[in-house]
BAKE-593689 format. One record per residue: z, y, x of N, C-alpha, C in turn; residue number from 1. Coordinates in pm, whole numbers. Each point is the difference from the previous one (the first is absolute). Example, Ala and Ser with C-alpha at 12.3 -4.5 7.8 and 13.67 -1.06 7.14 Angstrom:
REM BAKE-593689
+--------+--------+--------+--------+--------+--------+--------+--------+--------+------+
|   n.zz |   n.yy |   n.xx |  ca.zz |  ca.yy |  ca.xx |   c.zz |   c.yy |   c.xx | resi |
+--------+--------+--------+--------+--------+--------+--------+--------+--------+------+
|    780 |   -569 |   1319 |      0 |    119 |    -89 |      0 |    120 |     90 |    1 |
|    -72 |    105 |    -35 |      6 |    119 |     82 |     73 |    109 |    -77 |    2 |
+--------+--------+--------+--------+--------+--------+--------+--------+--------+------+
REM end
This chain:
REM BAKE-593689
+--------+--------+--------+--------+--------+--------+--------+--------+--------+------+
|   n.zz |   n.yy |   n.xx |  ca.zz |  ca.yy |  ca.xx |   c.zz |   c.yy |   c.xx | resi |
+--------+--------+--------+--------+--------+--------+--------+--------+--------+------+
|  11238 |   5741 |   5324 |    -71 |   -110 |    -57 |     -9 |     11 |   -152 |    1 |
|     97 |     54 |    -78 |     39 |     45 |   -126 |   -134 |     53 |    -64 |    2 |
|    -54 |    114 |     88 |   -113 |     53 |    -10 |   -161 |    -38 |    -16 |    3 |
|     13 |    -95 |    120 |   -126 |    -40 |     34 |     12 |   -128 |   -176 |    4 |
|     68 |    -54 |    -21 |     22 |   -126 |    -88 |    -69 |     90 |   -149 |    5 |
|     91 |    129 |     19 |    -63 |     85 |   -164 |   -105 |     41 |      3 |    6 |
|    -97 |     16 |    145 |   -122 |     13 |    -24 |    -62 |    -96 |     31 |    7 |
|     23 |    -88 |    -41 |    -89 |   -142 |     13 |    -50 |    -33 |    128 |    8 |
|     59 |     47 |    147 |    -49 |     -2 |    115 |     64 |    -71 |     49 |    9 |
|    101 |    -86 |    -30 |     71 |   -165 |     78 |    -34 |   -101 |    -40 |   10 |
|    -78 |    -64 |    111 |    -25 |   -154 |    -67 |    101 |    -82 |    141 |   11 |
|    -32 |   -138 |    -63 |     36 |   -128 |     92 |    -91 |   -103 |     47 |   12 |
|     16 |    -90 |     67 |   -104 |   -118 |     18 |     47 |    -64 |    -79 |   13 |
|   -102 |    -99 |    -10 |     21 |   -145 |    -90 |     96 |    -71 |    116 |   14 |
|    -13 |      5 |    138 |     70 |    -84 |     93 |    163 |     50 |    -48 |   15 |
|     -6 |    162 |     -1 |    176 |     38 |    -29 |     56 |    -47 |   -132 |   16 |
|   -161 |    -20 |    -95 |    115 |    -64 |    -85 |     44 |    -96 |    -47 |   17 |
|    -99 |    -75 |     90 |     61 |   -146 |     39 |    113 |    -15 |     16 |   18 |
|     38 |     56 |    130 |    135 |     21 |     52 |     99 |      8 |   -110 |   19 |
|    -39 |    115 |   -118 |    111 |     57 |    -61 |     20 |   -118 |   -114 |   20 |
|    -97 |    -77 |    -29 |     29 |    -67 |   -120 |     65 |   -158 |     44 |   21 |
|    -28 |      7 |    144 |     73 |   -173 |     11 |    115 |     -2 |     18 |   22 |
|     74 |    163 |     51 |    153 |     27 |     -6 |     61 |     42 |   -167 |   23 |
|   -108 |    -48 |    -87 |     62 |     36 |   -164 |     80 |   -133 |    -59 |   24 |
|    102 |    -43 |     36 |     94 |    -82 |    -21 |     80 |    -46 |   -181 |   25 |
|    -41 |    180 |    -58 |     57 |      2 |   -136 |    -68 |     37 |   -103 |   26 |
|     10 |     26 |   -106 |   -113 |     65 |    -71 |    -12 |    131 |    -22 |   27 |
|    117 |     40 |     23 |     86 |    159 |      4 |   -111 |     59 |    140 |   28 |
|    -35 |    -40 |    126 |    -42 |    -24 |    117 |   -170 |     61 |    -31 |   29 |
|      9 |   -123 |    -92 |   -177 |    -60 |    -19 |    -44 |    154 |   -101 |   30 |
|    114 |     37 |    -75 |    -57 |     60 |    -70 |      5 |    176 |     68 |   31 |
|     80 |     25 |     54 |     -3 |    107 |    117 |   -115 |     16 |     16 |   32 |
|    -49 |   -122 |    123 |   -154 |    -21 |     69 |   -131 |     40 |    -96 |   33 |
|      5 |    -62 |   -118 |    -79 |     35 |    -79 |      7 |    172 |    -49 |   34 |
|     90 |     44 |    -24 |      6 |    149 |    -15 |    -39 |    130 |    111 |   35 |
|     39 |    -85 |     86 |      5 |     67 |    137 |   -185 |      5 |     66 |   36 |
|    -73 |   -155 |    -31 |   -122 |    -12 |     55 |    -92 |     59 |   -114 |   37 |
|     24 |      2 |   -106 |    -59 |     77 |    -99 |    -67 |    166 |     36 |   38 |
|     86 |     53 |     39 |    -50 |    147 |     27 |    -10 |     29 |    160 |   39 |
|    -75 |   -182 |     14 |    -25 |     52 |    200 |   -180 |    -71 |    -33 |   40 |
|    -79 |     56 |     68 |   -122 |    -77 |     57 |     21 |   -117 |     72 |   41 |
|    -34 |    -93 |     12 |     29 |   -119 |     30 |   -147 |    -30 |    130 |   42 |
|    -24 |     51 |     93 |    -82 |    -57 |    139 |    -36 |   -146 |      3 |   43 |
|   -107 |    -55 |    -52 |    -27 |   -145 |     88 |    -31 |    -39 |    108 |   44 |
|     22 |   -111 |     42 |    -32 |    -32 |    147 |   -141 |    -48 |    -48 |   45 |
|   -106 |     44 |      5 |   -131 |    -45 |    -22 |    -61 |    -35 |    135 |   46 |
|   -167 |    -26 |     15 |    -48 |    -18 |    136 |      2 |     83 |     60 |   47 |
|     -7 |    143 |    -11 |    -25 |    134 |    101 |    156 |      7 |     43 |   48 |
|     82 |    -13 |    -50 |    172 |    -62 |     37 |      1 |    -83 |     96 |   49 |
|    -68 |   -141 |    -22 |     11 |   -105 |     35 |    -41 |     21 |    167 |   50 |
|   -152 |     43 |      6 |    -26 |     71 |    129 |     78 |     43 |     79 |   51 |
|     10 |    105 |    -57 |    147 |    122 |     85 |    114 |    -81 |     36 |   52 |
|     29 |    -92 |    -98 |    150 |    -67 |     65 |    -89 |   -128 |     89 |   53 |
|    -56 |    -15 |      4 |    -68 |   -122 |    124 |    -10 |     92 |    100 |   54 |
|    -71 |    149 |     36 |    -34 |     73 |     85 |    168 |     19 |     95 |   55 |
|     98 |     85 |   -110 |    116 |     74 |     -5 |     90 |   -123 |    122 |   56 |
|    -14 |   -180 |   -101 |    106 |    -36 |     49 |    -52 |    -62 |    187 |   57 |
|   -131 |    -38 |     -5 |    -68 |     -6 |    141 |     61 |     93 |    127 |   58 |
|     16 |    151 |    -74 |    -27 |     98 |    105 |    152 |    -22 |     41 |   59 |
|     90 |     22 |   -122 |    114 |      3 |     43 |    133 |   -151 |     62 |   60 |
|    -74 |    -94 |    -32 |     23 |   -129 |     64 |    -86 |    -28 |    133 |   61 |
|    -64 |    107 |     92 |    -44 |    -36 |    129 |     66 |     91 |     54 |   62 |
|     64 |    118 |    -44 |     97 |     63 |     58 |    153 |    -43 |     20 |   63 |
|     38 |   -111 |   -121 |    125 |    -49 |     -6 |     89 |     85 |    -55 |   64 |
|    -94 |     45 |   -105 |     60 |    128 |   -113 |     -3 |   -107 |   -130 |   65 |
|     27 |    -85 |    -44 |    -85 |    -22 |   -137 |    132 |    -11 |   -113 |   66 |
|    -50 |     35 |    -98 |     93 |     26 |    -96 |      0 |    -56 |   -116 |   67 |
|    -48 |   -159 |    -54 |     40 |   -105 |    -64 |   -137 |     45 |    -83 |   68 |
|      8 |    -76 |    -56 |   -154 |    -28 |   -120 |     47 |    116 |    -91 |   69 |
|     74 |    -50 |    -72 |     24 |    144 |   -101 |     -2 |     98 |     30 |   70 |
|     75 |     22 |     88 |      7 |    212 |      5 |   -188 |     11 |     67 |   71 |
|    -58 |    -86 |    126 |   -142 |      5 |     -7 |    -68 |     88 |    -66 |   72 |
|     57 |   -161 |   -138 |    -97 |     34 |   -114 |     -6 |    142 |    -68 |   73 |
|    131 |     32 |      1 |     21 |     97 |   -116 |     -9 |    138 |     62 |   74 |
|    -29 |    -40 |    155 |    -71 |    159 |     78 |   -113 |    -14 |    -79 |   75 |
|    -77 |   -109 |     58 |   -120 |     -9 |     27 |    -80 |     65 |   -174 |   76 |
|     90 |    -25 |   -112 |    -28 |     42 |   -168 |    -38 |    173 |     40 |   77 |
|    145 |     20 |     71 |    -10 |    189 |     31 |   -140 |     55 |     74 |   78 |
|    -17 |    -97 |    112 |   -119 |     51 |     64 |   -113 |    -40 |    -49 |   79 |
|    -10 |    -93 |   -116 |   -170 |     -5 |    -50 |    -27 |     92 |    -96 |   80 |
|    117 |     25 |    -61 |     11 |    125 |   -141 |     30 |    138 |     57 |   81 |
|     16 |      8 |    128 |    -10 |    116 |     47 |    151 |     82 |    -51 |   82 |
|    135 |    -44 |      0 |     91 |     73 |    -44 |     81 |     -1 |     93 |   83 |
|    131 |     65 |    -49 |    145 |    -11 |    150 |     47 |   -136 |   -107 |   84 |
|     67 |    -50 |    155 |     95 |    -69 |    -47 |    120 |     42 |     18 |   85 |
|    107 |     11 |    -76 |    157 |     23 |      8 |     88 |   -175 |    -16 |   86 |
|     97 |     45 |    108 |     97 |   -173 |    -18 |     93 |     80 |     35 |   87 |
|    107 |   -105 |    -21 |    159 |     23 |     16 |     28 |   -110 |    111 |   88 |
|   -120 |    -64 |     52 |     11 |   -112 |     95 |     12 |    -10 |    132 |   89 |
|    151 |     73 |     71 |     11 |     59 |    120 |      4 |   -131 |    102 |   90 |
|     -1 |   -126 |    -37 |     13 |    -64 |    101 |   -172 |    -32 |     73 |   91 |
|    -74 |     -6 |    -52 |   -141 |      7 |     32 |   -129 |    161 |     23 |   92 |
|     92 |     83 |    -76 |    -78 |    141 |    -19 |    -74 |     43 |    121 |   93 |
|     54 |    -24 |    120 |   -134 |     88 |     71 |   -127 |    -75 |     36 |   94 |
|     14 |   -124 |    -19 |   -128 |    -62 |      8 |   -114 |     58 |    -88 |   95 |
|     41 |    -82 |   -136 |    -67 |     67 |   -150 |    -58 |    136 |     26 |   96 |
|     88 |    104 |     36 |      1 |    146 |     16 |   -132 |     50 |    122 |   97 |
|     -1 |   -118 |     83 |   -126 |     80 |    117 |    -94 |    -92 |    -64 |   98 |
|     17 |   -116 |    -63 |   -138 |    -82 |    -80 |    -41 |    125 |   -131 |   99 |
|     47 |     50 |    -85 |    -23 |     56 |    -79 |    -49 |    137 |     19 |  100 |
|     55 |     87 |    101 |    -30 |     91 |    101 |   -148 |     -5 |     85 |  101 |
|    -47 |    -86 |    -10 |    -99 |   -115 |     82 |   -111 |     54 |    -90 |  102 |
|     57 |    -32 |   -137 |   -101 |    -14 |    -96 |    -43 |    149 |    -35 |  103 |
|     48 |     72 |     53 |    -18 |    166 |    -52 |     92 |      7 |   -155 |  104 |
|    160 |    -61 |    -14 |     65 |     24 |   -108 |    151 |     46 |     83 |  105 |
|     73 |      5 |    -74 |    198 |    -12 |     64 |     45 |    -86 |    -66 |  106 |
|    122 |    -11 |     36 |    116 |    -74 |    -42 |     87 |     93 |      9 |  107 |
|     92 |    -24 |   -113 |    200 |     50 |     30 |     55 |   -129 |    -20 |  108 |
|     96 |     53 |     40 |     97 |   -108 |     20 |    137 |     45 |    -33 |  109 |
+--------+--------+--------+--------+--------+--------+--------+--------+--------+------+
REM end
């Protein structure tokens, strides 16, 4: 990951960094986040997003797969921008992983 970050090839969603900034408790925290989101691309959930996660969460909530609004969403960022997604998020991963897979991208985990 070291790698991909020095060639400017890691970004995040706006949904992850949601996530990351409502767990910033300190300023020590806050100011991490800020250093850290600085040298990432930052993904919006725009309408071609918005789609995909309406499409994404349909398919996988009539199967009784569905995997909460957020992570959805923050496939659904990977599959409109056409990238992989990588998570550390083993309690949900193989869902995400055949949705994103779906999309003609991967996941690691």
């Amino acid at each position: 990951m070291a790698r991909l970050l020095r060639q400017g090839r890691l970004g995040t969603t706006a949904v992850s960094a949601f996530e990351v900034w409502r767990g910033c408790a300190t300023e020590t925290q806050r100011d991490q986040t800020r250093r850290v989101l600085r040298g990432l691309r930052v993904y919006p959930f725009n309408e071609p997003a918005a789609r995909r996660a309406g499409d994404l969460a349909r398919e996988l909530d009539a199967k009784g797969e569905g995997i909460g609004e957020r992570d959805t969403m923050i496939a659904a960022i990977c599959l409109a921008v056409r990238l992989p997604l990588l998570t550390a998020n083993t309690k949900e991963s193989a869902q995400p992983a055949r949705a994103v897979a779906h999309g003609r991208s991967t996941m690691t985990t």
